[in-house]
N, C-alpha and C positions, 0 to 999 in steps of 0.2 A: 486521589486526584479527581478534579471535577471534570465533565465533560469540555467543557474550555478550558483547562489544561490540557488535558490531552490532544485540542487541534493546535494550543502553545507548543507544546510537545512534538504534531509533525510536520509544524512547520520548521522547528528547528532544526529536523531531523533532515528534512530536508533538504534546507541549505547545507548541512555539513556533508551530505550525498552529494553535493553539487561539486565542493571542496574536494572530496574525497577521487570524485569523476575528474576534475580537472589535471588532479596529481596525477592522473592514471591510476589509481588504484579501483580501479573496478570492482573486484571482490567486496571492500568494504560501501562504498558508493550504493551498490546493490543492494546491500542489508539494510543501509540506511534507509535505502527509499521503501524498501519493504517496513520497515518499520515504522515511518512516515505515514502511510498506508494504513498499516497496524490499529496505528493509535486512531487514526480517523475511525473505521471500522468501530473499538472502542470506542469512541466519543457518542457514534451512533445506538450503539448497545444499551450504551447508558440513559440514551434519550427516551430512549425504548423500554426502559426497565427491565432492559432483558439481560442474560449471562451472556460473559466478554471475559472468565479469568484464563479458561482453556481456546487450545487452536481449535478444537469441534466445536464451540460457542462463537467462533470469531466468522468462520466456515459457514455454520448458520444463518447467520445474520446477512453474510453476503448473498447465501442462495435464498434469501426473505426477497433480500433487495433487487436480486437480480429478477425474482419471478416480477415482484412488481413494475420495475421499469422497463421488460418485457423489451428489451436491447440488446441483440447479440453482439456490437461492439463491445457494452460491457463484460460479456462472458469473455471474449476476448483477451481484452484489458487486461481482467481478474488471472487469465492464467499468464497473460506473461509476466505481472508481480511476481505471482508463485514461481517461473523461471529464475526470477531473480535472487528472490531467498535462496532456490536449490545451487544457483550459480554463487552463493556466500562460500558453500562447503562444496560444490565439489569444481570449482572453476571452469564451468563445461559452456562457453559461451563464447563467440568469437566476439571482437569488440562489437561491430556489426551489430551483430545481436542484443548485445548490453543495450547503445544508445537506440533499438528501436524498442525494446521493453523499458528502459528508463520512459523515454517518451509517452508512450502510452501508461504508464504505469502514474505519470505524472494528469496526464489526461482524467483519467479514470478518480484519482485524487480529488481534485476540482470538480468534477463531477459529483462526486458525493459529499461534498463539503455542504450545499447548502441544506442534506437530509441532517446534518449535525445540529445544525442551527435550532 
């Protein structure tokens, strides 16, 4: 996949988080948008010429990004995606908590969309 696939990719992903959010199904929702996420992250990596196949390459790339934009909302952001993947497997989230990491996690997206470009 090319780097524009991969932002076709989460934004797809996206929207069937959003799908997924509206059913009430949280758990998947979650992983979506983590995944959404995901692939941006990829898309960046690749822009970059750098490795993106493992989670410690994808991890990197974000603690590249975070030193650079030098914004602890992004640190933020970044961990409550990570809640959200852990909330795929082990369901430990009140709703509450889903739609305020959905939120930011959605935030945090946009924000890095234009380093993909």
């Amino acid at each position: 996949m090319t780097s524009t696939e991969r932002l076709r990719t989460s934004t797809e992903l996206s929207l069937l988080a959003e799908q997924h959010f509206g059913n009430g199904d949280d758990m998947a929702g979650a992983e979506l948008l983590w995944g959404s996420l995901s692939q941006v992250i990829i898309a960046i990596a690749m822009q970059r010429g750098q490795r993106y196949q493992e989670h410690q390459h994808r991890r990197h790339v974000m603690r590249q990004i975070i030193a650079e934009i030098d914004d602890p909302v992004i640190v933020e952001d970044y961990k409550d995606a990570n809640r959200l993947h852990v909330h795929f497997y082990l369901n430990n989230m009140a709703d509450v908590q889903v739609r305020d990491a959905a939120d930011t996690t959605r935030s945090l997206i946009n924000r890095l969309l234009p380093l993909a470009a």
